[in-house]
C-alpha positions as CSV (number, residue, x, y, z in Angstrom):
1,X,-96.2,36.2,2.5
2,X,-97.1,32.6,3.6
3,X,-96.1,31.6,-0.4
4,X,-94.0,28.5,-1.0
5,X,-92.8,30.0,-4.0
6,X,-92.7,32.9,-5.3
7,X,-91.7,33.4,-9.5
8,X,-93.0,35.3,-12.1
9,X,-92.1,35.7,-16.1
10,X,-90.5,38.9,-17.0
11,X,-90.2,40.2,-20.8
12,X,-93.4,39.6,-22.0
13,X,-95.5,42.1,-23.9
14,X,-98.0,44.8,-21.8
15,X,-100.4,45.2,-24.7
16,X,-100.9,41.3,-25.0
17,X,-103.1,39.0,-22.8
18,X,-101.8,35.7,-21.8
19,X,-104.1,32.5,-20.2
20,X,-102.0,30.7,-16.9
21,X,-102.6,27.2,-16.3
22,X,-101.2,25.1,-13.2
23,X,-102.0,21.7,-12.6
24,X,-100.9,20.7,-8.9
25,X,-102.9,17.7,-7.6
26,X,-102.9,13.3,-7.4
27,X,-104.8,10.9,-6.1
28,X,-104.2,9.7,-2.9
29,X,-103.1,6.5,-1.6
30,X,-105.9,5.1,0.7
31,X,-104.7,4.9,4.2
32,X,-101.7,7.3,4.0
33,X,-104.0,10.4,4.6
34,X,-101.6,12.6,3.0
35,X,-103.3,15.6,0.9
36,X,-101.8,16.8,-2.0
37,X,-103.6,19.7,-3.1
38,X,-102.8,23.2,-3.9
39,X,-103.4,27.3,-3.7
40,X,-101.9,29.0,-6.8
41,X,-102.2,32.2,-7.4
42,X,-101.3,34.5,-10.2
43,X,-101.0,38.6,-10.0
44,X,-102.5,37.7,-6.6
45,X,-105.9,36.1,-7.8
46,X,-105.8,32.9,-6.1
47,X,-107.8,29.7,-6.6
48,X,-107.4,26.3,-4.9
49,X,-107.0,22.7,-6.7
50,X,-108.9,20.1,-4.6
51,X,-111.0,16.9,-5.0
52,X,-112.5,17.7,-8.4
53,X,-109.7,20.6,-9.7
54,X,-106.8,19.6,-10.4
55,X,-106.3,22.5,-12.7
56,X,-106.4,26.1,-12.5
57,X,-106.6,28.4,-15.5
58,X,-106.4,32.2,-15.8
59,X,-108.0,33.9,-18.7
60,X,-106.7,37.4,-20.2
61,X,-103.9,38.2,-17.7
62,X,-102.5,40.9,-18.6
63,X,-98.6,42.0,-17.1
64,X,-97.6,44.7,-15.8
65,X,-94.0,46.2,-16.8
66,X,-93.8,43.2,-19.0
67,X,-94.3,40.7,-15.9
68,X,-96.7,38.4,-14.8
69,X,-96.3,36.9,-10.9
70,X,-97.2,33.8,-9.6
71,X,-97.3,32.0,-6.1
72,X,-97.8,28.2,-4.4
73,X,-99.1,28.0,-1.0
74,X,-100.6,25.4,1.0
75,X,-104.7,25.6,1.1
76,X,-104.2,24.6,5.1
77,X,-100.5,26.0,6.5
78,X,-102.1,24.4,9.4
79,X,-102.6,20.8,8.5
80,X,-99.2,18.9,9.1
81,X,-100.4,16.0,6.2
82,X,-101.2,18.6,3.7
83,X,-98.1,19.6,1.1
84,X,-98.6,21.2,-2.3
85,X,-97.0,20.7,-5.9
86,X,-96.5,21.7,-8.8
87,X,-96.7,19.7,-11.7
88,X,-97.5,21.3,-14.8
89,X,-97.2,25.3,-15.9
90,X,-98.3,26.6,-18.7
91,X,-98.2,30.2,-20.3
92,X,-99.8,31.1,-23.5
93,X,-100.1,34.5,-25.6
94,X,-103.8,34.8,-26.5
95,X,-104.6,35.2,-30.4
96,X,-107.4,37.7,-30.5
């Protein structure tokens, strides 16, 4: 699929909505030209961290059979200074 990884959270609760938050990004070091940014996705909605977004959230995800996917991909497979990261994951149960 192009995905750098591929994981997802199993056991969780069909009838409850959960919010998804990655945070995959730094600041690079002038002159290196190295680009750290990332494409997550999750269920296969995908968004892109960049400049100004280091985080990405998902709202109301809901799984199916009691699992919720997610993926890391390079924004540019193409650009040889370009890597992607994960630093932070986070997976809440929404309180209605």
């Amino acid at each position: 699929t192009g995905s750098l990884l591929e994981c997802y959270f199993k056991g969780l609760d069909d009838g409850k909505r959960y919010t998804v938050r990655m945070f995959g990004q730094h600041v690079n070091q002038s002159g290196v030209g190295s680009v750290n940014f990332a494409k997550f996705g999750v269920n296969g909605d995908k968004k892109d961290t960049g400049p100004t977004t280091a985080t990405c959230t998902w709202y109301a995800v809901a799984p199916s059979g009691g699992r919720i996917d997610f993926t890391l991909e390079y924004i540019d497979p193409e650009n040889s200074n370009e890597y992607a990261s994960l630093g932070v994951f986070q997976l809440l149960e929404e309180i209605n």
